[in-house]
C-alpha positions as CSV (number, residue, x, y, z in Angstrom):
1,X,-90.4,91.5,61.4
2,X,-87.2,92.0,60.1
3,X,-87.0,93.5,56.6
4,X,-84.7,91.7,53.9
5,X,-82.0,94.1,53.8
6,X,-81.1,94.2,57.3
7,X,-81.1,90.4,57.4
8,X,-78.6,90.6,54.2
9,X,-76.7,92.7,56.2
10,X,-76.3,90.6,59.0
11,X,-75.8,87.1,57.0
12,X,-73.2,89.0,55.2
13,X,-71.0,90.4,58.7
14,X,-71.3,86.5,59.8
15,X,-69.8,85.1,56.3
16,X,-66.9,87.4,56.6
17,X,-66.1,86.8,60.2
18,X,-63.4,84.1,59.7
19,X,-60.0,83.0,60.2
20,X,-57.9,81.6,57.2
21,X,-56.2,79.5,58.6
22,X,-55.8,78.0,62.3
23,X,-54.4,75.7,64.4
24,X,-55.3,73.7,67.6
25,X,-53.0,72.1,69.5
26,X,-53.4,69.3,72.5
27,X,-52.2,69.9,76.1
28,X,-49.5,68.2,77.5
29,X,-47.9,66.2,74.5
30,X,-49.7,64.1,71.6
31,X,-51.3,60.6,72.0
32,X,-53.4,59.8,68.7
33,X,-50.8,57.7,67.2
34,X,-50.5,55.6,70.0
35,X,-46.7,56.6,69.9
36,X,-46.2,59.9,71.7
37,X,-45.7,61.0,68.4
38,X,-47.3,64.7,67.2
39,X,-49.8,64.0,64.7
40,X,-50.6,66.6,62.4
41,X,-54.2,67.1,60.1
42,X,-54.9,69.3,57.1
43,X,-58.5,70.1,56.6
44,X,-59.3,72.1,52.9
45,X,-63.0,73.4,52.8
46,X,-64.7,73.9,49.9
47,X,-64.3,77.5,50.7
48,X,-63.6,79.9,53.9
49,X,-66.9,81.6,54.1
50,X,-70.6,80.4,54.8
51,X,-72.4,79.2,57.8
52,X,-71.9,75.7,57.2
53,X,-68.0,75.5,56.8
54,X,-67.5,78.1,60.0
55,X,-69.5,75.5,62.3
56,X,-67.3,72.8,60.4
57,X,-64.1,74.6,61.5
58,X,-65.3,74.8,64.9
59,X,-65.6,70.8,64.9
60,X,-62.0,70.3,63.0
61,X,-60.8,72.5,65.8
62,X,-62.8,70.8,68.5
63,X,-61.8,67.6,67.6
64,X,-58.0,68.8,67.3
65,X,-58.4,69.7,71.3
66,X,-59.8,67.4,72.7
67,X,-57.6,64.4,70.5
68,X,-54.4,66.4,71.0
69,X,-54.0,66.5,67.5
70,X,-52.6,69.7,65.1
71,X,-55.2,71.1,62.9
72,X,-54.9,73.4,60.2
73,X,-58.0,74.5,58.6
74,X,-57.8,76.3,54.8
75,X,-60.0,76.6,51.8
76,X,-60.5,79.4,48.9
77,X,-62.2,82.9,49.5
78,X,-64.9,81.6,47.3
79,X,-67.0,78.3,45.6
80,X,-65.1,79.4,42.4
81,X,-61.6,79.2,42.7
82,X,-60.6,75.9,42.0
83,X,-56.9,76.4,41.2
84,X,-56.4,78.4,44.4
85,X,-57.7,75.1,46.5
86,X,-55.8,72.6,44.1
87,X,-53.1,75.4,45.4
88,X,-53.3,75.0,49.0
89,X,-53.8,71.0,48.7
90,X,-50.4,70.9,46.8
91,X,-49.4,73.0,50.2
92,X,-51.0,70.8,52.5
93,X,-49.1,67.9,50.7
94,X,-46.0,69.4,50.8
95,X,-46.2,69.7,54.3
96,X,-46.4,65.9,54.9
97,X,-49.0,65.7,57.5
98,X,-50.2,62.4,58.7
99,X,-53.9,63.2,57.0
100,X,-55.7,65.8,55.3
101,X,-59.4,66.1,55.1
102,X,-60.5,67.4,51.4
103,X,-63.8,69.2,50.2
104,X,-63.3,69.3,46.4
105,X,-64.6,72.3,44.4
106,X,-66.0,71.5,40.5
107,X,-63.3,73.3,39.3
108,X,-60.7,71.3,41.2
109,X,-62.2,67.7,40.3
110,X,-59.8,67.3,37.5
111,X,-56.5,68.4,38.8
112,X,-56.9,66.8,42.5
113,X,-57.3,63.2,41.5
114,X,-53.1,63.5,40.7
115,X,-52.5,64.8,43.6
116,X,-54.7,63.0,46.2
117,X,-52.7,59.6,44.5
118,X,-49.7,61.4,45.5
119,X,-50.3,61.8,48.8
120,X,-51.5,58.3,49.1
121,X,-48.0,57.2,47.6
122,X,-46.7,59.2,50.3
123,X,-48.4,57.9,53.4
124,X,-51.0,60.8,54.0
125,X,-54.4,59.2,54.5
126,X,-57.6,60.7,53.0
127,X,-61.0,61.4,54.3
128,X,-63.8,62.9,51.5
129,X,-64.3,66.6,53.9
130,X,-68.6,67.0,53.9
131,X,-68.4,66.3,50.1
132,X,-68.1,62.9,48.6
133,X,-65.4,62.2,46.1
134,X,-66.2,60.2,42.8
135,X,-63.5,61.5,40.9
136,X,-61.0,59.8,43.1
137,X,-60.5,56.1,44.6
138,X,-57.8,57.8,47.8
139,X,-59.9,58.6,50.3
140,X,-59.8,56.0,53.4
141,X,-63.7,57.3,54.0
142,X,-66.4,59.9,53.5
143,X,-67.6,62.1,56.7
144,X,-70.6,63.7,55.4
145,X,-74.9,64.6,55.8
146,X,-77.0,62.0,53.8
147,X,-79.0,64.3,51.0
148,X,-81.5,61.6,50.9
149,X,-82.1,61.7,54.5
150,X,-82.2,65.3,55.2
151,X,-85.2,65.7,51.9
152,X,-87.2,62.5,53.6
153,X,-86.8,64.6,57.2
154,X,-88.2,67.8,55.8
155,X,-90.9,65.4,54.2
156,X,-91.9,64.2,57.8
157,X,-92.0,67.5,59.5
158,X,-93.6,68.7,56.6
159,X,-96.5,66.1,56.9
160,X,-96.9,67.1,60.4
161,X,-97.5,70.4,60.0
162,X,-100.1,70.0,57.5
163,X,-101.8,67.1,59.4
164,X,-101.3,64.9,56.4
165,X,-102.8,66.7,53.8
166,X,-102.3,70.1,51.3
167,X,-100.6,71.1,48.6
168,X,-97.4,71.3,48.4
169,X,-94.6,73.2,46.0
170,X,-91.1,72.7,45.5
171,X,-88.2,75.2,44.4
172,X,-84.5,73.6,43.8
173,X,-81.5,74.5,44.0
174,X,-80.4,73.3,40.3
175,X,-81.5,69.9,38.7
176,X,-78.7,67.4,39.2
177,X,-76.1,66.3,42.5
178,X,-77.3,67.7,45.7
179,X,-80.2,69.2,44.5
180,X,-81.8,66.6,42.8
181,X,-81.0,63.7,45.7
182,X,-83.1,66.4,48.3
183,X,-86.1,66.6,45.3
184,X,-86.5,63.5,44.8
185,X,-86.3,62.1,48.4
186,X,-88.5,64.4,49.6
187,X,-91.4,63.9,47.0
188,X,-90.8,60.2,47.0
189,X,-91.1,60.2,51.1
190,X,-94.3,62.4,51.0
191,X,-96.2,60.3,48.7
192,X,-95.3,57.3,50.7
193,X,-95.8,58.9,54.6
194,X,-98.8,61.4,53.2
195,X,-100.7,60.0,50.5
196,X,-103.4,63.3,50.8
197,X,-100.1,65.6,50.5
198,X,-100.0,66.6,46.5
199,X,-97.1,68.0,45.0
200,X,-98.5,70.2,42.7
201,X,-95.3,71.9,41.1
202,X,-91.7,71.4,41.1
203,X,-89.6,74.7,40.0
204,X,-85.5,75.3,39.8
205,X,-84.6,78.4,40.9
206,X,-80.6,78.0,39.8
207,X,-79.5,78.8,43.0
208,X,-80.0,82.6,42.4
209,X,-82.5,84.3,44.9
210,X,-84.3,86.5,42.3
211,X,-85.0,83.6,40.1
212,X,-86.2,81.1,42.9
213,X,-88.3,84.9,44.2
214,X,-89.9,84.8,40.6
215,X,-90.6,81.0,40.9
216,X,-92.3,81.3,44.4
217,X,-94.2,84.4,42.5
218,X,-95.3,82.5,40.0
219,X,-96.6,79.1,42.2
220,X,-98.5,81.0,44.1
221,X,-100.3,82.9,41.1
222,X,-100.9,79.6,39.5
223,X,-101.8,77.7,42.9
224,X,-103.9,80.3,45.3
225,X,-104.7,77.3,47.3
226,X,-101.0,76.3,48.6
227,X,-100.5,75.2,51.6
228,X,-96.6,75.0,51.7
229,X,-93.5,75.5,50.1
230,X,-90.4,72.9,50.3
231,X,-86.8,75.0,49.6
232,X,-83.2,72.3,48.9
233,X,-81.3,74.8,49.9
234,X,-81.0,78.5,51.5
235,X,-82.0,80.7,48.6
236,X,-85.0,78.6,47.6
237,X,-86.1,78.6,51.1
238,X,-85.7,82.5,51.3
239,X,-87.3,83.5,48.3
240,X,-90.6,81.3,48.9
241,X,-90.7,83.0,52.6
242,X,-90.3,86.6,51.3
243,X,-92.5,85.7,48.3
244,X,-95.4,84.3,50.8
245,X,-94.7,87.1,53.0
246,X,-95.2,89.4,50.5
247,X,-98.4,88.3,48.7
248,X,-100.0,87.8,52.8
249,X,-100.4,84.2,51.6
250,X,-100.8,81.3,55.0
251,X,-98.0,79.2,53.5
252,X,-95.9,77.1,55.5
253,X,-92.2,77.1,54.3
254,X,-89.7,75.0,55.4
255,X,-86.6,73.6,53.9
256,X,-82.8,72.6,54.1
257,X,-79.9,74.6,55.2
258,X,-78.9,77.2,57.7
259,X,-78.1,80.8,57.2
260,X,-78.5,83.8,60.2
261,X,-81.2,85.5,58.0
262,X,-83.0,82.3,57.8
263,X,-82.9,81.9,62.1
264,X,-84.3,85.2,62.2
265,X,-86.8,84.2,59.5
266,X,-88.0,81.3,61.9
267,X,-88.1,83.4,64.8
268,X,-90.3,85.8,62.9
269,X,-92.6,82.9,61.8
270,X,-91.4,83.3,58.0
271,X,-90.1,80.1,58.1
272,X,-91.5,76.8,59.9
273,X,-88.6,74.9,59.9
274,X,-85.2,73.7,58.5
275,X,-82.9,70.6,57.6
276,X,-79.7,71.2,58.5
277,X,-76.5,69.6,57.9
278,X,-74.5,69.0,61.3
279,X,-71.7,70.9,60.2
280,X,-70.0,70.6,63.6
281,X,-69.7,66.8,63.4
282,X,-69.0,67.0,60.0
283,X,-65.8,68.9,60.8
284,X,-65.2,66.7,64.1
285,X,-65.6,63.2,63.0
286,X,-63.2,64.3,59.7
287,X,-60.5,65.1,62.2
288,X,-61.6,61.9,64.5
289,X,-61.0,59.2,61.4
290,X,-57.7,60.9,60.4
291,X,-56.6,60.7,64.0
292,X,-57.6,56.9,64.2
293,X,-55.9,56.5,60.9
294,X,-52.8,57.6,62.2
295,X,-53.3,55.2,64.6
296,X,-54.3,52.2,62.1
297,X,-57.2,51.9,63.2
298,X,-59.5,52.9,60.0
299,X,-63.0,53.0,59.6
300,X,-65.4,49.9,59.7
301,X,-67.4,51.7,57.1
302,X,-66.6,53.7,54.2
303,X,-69.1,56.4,54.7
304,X,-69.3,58.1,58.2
305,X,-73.3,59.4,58.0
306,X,-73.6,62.3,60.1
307,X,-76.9,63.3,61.2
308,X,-79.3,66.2,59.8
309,X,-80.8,68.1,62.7
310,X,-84.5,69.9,62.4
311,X,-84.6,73.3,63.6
312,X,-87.3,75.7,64.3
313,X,-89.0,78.2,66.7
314,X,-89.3,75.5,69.1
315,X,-85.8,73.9,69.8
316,X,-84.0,76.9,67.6
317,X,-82.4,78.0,71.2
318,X,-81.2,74.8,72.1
319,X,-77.7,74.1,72.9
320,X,-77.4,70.9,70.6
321,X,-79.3,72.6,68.2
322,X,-77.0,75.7,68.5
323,X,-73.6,73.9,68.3
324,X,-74.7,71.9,65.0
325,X,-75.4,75.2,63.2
326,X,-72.2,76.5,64.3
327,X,-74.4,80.3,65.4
């Protein structure tokens, strides 16, 4: 078994193994407006580390082949640097390409809406990049996972592992957006696919892996007769694993999101099993509904749903499985 420090190690090689920004280019000439003329996409992450937007610019890029269409792909360093990424989609703008895929930060909700009108004015279509956009009525569509899917998905593999009854304990992520939609769908599917399957405590671990550690701590003190732990997101997932491991409890854990410490986790048997977003589509469908646009042929729908995948010890090696994480 792997200890937690040499898994840090290796999650922390993979999040800085990255290219600011690239470009694919088609072979022989550019077909995606339907006028032999070049047509050009501007994709801006959230931010240019982390699992999920890597396998996301592998899709943008992907897509950008095999359409024949120009890709750049850009975001911040980090998840708090909101006027750098208002920054590069002034940049993006400037350039005038023919669409530009946008995954807002917090701290750029304010500034973008201003901006994201502007390029509308001038022609540049819009497409909501993995992360929908309230703040702003210019995006053409939304290419994104379905947060109410993926916490009902890790409900029914969760039921199934359990053979349809236990108890069950939650750690979030944070109270509100994401976090909350994976709660409450999750909960809301158990009681309704496993009526024997009681949730016997919900706890928010703030997104911080020593608070959600102390959470999974103190469940398990409270509730010696667990039978399985449900993580929204990486760290939550983590810290009831190590926690479970730690105290020798047999506690399944499973939960949503993909890191390379929490692959190794399921391969060590830490971790049953995981939600994860299709990052790869995400990025490949954003640069297929730009391309169309350019084109004039938008969307029939407003929201582009891209699937969830479930992952564990059993299918964690298959190639489907692999290219949606993006590993």
């Amino acid at each position: 078994m792997k200890s937690q420090f040499n898994r840090r190690i290796i999650g922390a090689v993979a999040a800085t193994a990255l290219t600011i920004t690239l470009t694919a280019c088609g072979q022989g000439g550019n077909e995606a407006n339907g006028e032999g003329n070049s047509v050009s996409v501007a994709i801006i992450a959230k931010f240019n580390a982390g699992e999920f937007w890597v396998a996301a610019r592998q899709g943008a890029m992907a897509a950008g082949e095999d359409l024949g269409v120009d890709v750049s792909f850009n975001g911040p360093d980090t998840e708090n640097e909101g006027e750098k990424q208002l920054n590069q989609l002034q940049a993006a703008i400037n350039a005038n390409p023919d669409g530009i895929g946008f995954a807002a930060q917090n701290g750029a909700e304010e500034g973008a809406p201003a901006m994201l009108d502007e390029a509308k004015a001038n022609g540049i279509d819009i497409v909501a990049f993995a992360t929908p956009m309230s703040f702003s009525d210019a995006p053409i569509a939304t290419v994104a996972s379905n947060n109410e899917k993926m916490g009902q998905m890790a409900a029914e593999h969760l039921a199934e592992l359990l053979g349809g009854k236990g108890k069950v304990a939650v750690i979030t992520n944070g109270m509100v957006g994401d976090a909350a939609v994976r709660r409450d769908s999750f909960i809301e599917h158990l009681a309704e696919i496993a009526p024997d399957i009681e949730v016997v405590d919900v706890q928010d671990g703030q997104a911080d892996r020593a608070i959600s550690l102390n959470k999974a701590q103190g469940i398990l003190q409270a509730h010696p007769d667990l039978n399985a732990f449900f993580g929204t997101s990486d760290n939550a997932t983590i810290a009831a694993a190590d926690q479970v491991s730690a105290m020798s409890k047999d506690v399944r854990v499973v939960g949503i999101d993909a890191t390379p410490e929490m692959l190794d986790m399921i391969r060590d048997g830490e971790i049953s099993g995981i939600v994860t977003q299709n990052a790869f589509e995400v990025g490949y469908q954003t640069v297929q509904v730009l391309a169309d646009a350019a084109a004039d042929k938008l969307p029939e729908s407003d929201y582009i749903d891209i699937t969830s995948v479930w992952a564990d010890a059993d299918n964690l090696d298959d190639p489907e499985v692999q290219k949606a994480l993006g590993f």
